[in-house]
C-alpha positions as CSV (number, residue, x, y, z in Angstrom):
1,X,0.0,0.0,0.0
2,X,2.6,2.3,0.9
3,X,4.6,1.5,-2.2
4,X,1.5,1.9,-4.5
5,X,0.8,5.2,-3.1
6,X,4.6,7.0,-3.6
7,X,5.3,4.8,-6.5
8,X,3.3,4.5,-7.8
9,X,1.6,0.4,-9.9
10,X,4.0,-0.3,-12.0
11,X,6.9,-0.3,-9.1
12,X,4.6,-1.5,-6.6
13,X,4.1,-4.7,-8.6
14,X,7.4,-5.3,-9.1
15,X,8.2,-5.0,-5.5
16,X,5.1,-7.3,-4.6
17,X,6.3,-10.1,-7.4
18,X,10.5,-9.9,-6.0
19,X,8.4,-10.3,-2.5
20,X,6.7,-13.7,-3.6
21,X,9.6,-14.8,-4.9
22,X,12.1,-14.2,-2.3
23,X,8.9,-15.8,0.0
24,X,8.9,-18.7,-2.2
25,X,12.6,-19.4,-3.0
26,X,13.9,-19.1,0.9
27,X,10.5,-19.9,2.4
28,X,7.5,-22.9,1.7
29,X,4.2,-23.0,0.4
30,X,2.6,-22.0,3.6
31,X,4.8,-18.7,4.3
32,X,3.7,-18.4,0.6
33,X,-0.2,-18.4,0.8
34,X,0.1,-16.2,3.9
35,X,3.0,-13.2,2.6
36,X,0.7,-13.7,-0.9
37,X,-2.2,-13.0,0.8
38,X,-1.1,-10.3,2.7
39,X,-0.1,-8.6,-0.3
40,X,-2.8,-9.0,-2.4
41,X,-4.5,-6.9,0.2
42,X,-1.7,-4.4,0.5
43,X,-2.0,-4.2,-3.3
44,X,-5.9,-3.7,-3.3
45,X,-6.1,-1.1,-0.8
46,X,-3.1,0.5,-2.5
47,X,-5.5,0.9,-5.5
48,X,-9.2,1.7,-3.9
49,X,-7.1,4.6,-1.5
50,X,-7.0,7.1,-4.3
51,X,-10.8,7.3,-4.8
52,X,-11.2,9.2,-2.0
53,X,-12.9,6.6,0.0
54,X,-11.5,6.1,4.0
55,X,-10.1,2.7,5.0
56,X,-13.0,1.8,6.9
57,X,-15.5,2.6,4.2
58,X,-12.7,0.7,1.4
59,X,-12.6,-2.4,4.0
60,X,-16.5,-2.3,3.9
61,X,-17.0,-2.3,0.8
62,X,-14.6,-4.4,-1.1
63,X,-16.0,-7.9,-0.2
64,X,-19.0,-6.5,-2.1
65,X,-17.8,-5.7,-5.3
């Protein structure tokens, strides 16, 4: 999130991808799932923070769309 946000996508996915698979070469599957997961969220909130919304009301309503 706080990579998407004074990065900007294109390094924050980069960062996120050598993440996984630093996660995956030196850890296992289940440090995997978890770090991925973790992530994934980072990543979505990164990209719903800009519309303005608050994190409660983005947390709220992202399970919904």
């Amino acid at each position: 999130m706080v990579y998407r946000t004074r990065l900007g996508r294109q390094p924050a996915l980069i960062i996120a991808a050598a993440g996984l698979a630093f996660t995956g070469f030196f850890g296992g599957g289940l440090e995997l799932l978890f770090f991925g997961l973790f992530l994934l969220v980072g990543l979505v909130l990164g990209e719903l923070l800009p519309t303005g919304l608050s994190i409660e009301k983005t947390a709220a309503a992202w399970p919904a769309s």
